[in-house]
N, CA, C and O atoms as a CHARMM CRD file, in Angstrom:
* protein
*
  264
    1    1 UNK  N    -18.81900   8.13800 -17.73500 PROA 1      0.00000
    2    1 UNK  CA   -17.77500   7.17200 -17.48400 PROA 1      0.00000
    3    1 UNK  C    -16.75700   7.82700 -16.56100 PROA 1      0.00000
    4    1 UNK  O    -16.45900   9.01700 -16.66200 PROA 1      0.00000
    5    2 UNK  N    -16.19100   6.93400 -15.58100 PROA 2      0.00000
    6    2 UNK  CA   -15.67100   7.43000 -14.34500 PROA 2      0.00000
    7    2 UNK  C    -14.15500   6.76700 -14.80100 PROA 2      0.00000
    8    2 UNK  O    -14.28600   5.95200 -15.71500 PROA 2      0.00000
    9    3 UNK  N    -12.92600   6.93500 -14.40100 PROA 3      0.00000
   10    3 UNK  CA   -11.77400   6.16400 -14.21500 PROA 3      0.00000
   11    3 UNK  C    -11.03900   6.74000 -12.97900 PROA 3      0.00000
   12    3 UNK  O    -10.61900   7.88700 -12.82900 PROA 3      0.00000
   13    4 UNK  N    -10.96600   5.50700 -11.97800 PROA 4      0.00000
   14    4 UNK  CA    -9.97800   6.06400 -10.63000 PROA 4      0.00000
   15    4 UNK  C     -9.10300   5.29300 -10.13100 PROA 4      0.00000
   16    4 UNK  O     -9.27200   4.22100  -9.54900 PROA 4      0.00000
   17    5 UNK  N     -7.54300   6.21000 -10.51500 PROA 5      0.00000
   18    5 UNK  CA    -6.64000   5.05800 -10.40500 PROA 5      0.00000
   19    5 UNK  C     -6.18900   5.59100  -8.90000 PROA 5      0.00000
   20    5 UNK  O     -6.09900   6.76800  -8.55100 PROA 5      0.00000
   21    6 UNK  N     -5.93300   4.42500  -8.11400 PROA 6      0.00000
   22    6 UNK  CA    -5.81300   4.31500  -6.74300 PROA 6      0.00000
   23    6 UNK  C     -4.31700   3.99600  -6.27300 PROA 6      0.00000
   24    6 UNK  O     -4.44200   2.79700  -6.02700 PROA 6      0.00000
   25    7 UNK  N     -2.85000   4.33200  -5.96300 PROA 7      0.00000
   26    7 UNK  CA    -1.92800   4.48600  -6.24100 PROA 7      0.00000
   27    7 UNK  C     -1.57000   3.57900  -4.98900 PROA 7      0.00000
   28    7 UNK  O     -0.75600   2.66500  -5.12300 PROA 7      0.00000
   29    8 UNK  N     -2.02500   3.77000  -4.08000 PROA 8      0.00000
   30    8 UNK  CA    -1.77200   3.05800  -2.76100 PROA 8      0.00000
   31    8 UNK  C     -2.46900   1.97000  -2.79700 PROA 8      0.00000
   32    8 UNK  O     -1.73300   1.10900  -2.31400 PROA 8      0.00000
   33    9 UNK  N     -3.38400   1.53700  -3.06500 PROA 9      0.00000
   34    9 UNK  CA    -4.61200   0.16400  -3.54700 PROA 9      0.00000
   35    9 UNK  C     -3.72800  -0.40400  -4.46300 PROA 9      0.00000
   36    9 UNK  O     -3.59500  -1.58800  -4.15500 PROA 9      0.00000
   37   10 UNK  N     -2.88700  -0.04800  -5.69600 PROA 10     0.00000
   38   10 UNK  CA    -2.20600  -0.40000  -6.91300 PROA 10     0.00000
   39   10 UNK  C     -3.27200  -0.96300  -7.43200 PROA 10     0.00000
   40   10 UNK  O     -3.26900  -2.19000  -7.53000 PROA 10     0.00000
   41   11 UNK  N     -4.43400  -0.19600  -7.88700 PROA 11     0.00000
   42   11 UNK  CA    -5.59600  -0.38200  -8.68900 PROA 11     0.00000
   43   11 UNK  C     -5.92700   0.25700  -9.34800 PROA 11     0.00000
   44   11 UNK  O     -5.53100   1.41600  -9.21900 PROA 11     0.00000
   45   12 UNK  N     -6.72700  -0.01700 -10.31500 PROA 12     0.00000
   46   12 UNK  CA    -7.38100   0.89000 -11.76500 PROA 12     0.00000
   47   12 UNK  C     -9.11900   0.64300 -11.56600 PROA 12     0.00000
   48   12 UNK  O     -9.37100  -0.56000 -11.49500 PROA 12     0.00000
   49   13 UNK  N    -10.27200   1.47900 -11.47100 PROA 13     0.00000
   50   13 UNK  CA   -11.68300   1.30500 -11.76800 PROA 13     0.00000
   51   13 UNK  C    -11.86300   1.97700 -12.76400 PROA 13     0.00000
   52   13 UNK  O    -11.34100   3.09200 -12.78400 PROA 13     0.00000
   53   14 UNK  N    -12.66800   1.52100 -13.93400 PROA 14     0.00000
   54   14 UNK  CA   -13.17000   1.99700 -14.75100 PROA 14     0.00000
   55   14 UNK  C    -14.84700   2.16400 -14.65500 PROA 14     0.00000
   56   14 UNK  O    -15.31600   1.03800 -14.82300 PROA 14     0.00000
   57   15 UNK  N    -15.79600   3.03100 -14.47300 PROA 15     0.00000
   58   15 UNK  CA   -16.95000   2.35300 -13.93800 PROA 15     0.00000
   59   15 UNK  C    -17.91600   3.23600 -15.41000 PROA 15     0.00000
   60   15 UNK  O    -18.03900   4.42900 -15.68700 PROA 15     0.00000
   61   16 UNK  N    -18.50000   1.84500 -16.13800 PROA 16     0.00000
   62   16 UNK  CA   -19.38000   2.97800 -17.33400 PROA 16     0.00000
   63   16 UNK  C    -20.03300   3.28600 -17.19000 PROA 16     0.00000
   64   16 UNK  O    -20.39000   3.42200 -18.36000 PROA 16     0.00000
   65   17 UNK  N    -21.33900   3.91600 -16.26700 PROA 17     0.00000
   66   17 UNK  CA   -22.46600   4.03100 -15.64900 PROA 17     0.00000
   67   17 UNK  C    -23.01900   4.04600 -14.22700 PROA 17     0.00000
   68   17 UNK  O    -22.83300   3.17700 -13.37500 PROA 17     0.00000
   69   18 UNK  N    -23.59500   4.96100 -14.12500 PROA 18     0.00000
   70   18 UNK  CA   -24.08500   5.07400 -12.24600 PROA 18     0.00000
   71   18 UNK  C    -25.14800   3.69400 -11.77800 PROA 18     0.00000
   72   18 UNK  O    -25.56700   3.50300 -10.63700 PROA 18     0.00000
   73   19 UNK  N    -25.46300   2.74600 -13.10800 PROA 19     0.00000
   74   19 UNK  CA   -26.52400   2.02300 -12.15800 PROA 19     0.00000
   75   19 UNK  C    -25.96700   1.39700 -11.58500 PROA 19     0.00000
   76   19 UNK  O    -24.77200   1.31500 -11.86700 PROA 19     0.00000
   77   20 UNK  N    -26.55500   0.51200 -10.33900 PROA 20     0.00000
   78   20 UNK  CA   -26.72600  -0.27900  -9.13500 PROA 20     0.00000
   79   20 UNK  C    -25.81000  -1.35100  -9.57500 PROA 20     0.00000
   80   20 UNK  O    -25.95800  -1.80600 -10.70900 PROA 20     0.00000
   81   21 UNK  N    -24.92800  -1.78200  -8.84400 PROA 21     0.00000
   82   21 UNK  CA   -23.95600  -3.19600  -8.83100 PROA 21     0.00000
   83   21 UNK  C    -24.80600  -3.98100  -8.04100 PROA 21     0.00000
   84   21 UNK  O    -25.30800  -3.71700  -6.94800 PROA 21     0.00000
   85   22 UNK  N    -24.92500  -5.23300  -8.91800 PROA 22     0.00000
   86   22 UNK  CA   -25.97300  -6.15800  -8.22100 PROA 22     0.00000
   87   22 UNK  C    -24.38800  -7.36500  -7.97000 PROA 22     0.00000
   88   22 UNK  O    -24.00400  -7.83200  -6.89800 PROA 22     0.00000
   89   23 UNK  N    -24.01500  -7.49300  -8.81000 PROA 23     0.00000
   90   23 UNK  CA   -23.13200  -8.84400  -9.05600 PROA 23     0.00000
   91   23 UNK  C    -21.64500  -8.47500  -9.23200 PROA 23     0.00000
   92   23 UNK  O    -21.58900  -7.49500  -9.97400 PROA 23     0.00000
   93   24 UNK  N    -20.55500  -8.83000  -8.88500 PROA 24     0.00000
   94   24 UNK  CA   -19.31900  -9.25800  -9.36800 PROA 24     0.00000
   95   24 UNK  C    -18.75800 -10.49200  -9.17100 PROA 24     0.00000
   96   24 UNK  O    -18.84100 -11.38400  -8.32700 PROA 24     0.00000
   97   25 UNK  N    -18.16800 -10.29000 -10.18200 PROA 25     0.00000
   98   25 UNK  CA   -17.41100 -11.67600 -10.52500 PROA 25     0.00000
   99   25 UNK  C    -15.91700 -11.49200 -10.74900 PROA 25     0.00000
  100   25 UNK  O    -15.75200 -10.34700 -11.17100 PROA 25     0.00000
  101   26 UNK  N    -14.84700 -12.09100 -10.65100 PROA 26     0.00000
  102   26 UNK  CA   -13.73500 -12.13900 -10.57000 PROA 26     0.00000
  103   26 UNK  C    -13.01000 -12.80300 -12.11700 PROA 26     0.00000
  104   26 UNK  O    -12.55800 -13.94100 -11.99800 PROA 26     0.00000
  105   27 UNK  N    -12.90200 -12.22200 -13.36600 PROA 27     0.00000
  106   27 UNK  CA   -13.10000 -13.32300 -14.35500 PROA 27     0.00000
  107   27 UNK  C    -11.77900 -13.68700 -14.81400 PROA 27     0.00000
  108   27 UNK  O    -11.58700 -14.52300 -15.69700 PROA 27     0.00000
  109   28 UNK  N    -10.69200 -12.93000 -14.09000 PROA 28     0.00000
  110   28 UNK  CA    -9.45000 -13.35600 -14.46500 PROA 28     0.00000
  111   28 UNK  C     -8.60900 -12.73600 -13.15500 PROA 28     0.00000
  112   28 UNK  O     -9.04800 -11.72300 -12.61100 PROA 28     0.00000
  113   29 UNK  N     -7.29200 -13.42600 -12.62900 PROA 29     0.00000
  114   29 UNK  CA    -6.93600 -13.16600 -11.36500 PROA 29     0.00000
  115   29 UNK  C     -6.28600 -11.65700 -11.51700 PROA 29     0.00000
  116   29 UNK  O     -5.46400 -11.18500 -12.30100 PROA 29     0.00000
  117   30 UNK  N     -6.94300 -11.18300 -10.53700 PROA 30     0.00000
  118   30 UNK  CA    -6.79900  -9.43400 -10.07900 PROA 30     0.00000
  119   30 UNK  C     -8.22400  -8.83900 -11.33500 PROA 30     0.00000
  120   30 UNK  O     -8.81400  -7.76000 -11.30800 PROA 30     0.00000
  121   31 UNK  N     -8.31500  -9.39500 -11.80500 PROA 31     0.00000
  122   31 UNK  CA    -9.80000  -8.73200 -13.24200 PROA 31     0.00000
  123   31 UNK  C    -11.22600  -8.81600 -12.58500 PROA 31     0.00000
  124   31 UNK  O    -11.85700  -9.87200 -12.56700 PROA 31     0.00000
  125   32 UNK  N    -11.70900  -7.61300 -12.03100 PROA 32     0.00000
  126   32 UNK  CA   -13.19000  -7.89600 -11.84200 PROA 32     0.00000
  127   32 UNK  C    -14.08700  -6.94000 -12.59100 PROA 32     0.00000
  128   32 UNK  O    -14.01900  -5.77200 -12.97300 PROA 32     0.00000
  129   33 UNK  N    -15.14200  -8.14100 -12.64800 PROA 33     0.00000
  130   33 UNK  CA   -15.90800  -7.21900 -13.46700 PROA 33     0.00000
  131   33 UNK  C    -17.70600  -6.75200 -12.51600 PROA 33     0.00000
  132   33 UNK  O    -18.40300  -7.60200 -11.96400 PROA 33     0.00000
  133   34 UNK  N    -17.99800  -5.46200 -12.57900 PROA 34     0.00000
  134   34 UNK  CA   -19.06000  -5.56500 -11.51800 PROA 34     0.00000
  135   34 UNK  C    -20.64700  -5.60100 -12.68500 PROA 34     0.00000
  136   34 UNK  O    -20.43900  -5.44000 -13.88700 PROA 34     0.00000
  137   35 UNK  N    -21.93100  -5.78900 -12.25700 PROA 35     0.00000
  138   35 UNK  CA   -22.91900  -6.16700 -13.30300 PROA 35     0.00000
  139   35 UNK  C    -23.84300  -5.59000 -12.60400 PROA 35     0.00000
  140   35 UNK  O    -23.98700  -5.55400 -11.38200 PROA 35     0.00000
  141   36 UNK  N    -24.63000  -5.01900 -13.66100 PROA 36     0.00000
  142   36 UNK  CA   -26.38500  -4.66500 -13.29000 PROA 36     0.00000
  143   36 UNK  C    -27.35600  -5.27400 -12.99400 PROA 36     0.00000
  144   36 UNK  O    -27.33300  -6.50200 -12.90300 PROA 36     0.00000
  145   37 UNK  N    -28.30200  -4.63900 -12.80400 PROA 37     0.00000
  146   37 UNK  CA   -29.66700  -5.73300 -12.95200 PROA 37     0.00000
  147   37 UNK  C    -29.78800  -6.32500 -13.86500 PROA 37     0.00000
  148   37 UNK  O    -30.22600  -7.46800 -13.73800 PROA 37     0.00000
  149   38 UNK  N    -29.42900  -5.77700 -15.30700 PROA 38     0.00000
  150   38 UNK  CA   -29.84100  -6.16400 -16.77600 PROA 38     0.00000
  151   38 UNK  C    -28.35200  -6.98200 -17.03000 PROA 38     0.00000
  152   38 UNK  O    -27.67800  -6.76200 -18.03700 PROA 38     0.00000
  153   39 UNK  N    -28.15500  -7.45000 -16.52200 PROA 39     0.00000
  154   39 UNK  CA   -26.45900  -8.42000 -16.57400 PROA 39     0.00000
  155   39 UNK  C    -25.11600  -7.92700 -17.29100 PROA 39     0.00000
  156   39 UNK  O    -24.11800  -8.57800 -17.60100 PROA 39     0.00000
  157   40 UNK  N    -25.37100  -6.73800 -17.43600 PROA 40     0.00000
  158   40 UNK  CA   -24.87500  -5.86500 -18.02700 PROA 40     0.00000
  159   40 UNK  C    -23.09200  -5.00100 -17.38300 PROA 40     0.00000
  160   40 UNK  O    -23.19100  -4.13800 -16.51200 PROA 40     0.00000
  161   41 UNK  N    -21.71400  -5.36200 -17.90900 PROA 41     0.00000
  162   41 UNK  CA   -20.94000  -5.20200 -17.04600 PROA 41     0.00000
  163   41 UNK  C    -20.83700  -3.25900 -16.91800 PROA 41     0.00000
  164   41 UNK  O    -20.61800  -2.43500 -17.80600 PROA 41     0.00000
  165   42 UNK  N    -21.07100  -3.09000 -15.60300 PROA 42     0.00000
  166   42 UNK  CA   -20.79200  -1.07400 -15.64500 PROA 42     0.00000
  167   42 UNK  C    -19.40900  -1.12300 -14.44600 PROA 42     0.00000
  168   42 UNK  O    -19.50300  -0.49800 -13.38900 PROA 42     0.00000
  169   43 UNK  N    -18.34200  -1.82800 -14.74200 PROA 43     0.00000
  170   43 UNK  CA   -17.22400  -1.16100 -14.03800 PROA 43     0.00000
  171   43 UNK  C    -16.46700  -2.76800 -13.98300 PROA 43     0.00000
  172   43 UNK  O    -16.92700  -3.88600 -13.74800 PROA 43     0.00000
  173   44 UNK  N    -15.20500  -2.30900 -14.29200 PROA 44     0.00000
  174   44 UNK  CA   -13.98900  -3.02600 -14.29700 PROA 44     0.00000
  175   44 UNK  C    -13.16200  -2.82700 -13.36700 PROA 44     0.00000
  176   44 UNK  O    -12.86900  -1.64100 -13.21600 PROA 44     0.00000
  177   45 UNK  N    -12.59700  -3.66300 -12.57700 PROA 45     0.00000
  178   45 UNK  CA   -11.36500  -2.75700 -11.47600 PROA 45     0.00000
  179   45 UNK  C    -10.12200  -3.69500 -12.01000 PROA 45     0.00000
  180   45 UNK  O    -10.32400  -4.90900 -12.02800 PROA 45     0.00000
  181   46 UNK  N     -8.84600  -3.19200 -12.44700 PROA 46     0.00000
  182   46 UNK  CA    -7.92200  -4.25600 -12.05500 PROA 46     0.00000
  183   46 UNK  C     -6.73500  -3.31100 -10.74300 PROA 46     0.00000
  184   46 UNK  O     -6.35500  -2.21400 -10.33200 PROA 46     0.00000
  185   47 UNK  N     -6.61300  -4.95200 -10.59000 PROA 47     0.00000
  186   47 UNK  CA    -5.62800  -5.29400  -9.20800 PROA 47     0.00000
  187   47 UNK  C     -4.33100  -4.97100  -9.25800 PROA 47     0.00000
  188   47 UNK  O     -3.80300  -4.65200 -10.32300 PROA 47     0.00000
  189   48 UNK  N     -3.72300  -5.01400  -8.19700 PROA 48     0.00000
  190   48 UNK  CA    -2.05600  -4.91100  -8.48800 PROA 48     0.00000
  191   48 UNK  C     -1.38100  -4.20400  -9.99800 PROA 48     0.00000
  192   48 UNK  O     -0.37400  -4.67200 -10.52900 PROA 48     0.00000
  193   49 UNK  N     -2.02300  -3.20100 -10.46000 PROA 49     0.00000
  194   49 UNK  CA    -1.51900  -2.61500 -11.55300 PROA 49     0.00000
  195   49 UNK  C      0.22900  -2.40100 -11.67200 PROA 49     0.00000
  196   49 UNK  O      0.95100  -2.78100 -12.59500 PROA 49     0.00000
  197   50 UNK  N      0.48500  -1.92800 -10.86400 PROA 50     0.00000
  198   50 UNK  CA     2.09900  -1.87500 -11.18700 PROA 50     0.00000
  199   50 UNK  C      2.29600  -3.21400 -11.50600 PROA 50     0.00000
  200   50 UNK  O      2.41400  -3.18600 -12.73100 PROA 50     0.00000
  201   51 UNK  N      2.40100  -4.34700 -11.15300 PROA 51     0.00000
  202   51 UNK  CA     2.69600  -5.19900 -11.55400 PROA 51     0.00000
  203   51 UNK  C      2.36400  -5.99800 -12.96600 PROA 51     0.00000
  204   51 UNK  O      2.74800  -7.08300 -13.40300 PROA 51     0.00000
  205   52 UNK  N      1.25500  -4.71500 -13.61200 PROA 52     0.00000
  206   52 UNK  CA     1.05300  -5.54700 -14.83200 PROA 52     0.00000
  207   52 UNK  C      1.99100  -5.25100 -16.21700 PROA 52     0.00000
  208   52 UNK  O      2.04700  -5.90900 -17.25600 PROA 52     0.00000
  209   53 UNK  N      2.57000  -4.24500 -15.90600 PROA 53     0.00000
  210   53 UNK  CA     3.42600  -3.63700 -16.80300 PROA 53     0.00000
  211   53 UNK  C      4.48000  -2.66300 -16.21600 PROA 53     0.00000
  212   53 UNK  O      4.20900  -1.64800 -15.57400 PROA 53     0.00000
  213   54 UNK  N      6.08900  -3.24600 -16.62000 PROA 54     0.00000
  214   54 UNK  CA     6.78900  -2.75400 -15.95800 PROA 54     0.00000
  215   54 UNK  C      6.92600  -1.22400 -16.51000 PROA 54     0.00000
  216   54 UNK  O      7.46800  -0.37600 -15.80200 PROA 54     0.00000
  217   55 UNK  N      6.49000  -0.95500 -17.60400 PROA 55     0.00000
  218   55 UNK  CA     6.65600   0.70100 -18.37600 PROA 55     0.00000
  219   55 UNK  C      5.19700   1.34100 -18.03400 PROA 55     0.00000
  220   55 UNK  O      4.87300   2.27300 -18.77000 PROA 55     0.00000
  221   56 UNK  N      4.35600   1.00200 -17.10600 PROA 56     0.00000
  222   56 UNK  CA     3.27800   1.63900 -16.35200 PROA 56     0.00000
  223   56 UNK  C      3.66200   3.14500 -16.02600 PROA 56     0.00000
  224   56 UNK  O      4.66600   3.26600 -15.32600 PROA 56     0.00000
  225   57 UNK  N      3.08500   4.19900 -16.38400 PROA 57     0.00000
  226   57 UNK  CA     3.53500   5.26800 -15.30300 PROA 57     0.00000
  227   57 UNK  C      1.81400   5.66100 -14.87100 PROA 57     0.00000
  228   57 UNK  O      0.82400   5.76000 -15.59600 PROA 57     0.00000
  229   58 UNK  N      1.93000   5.77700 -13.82100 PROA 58     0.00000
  230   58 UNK  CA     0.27800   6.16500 -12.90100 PROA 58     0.00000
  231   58 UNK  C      0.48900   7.75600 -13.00900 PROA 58     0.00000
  232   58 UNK  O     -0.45800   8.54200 -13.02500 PROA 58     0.00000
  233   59 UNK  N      1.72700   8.10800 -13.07400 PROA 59     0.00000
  234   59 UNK  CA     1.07600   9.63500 -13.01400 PROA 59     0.00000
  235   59 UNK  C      0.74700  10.40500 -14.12300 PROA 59     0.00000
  236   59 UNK  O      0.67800  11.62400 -13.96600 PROA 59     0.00000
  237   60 UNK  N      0.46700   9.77200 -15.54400 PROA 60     0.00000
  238   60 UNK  CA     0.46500  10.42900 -16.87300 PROA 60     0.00000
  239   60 UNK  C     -1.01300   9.29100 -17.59200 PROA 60     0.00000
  240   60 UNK  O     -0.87400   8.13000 -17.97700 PROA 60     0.00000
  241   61 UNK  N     -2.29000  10.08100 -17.58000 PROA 61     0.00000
  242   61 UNK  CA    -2.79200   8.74200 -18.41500 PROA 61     0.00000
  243   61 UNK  C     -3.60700   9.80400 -19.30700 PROA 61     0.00000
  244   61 UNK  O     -3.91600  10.94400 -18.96000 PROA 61     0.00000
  245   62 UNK  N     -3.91300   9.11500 -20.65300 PROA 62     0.00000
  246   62 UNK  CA    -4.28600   9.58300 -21.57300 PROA 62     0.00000
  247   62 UNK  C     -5.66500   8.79600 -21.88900 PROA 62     0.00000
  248   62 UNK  O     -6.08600   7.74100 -21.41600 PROA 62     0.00000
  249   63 UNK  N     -6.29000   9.77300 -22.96500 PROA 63     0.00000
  250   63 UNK  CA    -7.70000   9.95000 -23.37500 PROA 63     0.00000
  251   63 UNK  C     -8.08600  10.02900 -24.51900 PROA 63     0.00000
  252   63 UNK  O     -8.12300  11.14000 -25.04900 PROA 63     0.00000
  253   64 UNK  N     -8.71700   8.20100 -25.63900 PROA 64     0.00000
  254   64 UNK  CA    -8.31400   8.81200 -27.01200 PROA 64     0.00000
  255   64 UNK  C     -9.67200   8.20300 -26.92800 PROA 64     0.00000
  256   64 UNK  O    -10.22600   7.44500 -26.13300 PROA 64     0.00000
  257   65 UNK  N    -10.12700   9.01600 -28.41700 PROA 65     0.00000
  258   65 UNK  CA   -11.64200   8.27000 -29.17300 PROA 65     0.00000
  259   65 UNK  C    -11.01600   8.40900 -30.73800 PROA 65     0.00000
  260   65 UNK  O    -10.07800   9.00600 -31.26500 PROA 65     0.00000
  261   66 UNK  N    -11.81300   7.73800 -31.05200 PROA 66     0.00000
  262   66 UNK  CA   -11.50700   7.20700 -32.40500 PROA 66     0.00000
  263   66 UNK  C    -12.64600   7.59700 -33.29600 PROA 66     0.00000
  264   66 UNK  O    -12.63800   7.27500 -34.48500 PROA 66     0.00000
């Protein structure tokens, strides 16, 4: 699992897996989601991130499992 936040883009990718992007779809405005062969979603990007939360900080991100 990859995460690359893009500061100048004001974007976030999350991508879960190296296979092949066959498909994206747009499923909520600035929300895409990209899909496999097996319809399967392997990467999220959102858009305009600063704007989704004004207590955002891009330069501090954290890493939890449960």
């Amino acid at each position: 699992m990859k995460l690359h936040v893009d500061k100048e883009a004001d974007a976030l990718y999350l991508r879960l897996d190296a296979s092949t992007i066959i498909e994206s779809e747009e499923v909520s405005p600035g929300v895409v989601l990209d899909y496999n062969e097996s319809n399967e979603v392997v990467g999220v990007e959102i858009l305009d991130l600063s704007q989704r939360s004004s207590e955002l900080d891009l330069s501090s991100l954290e890493f939890e499992t449960v």
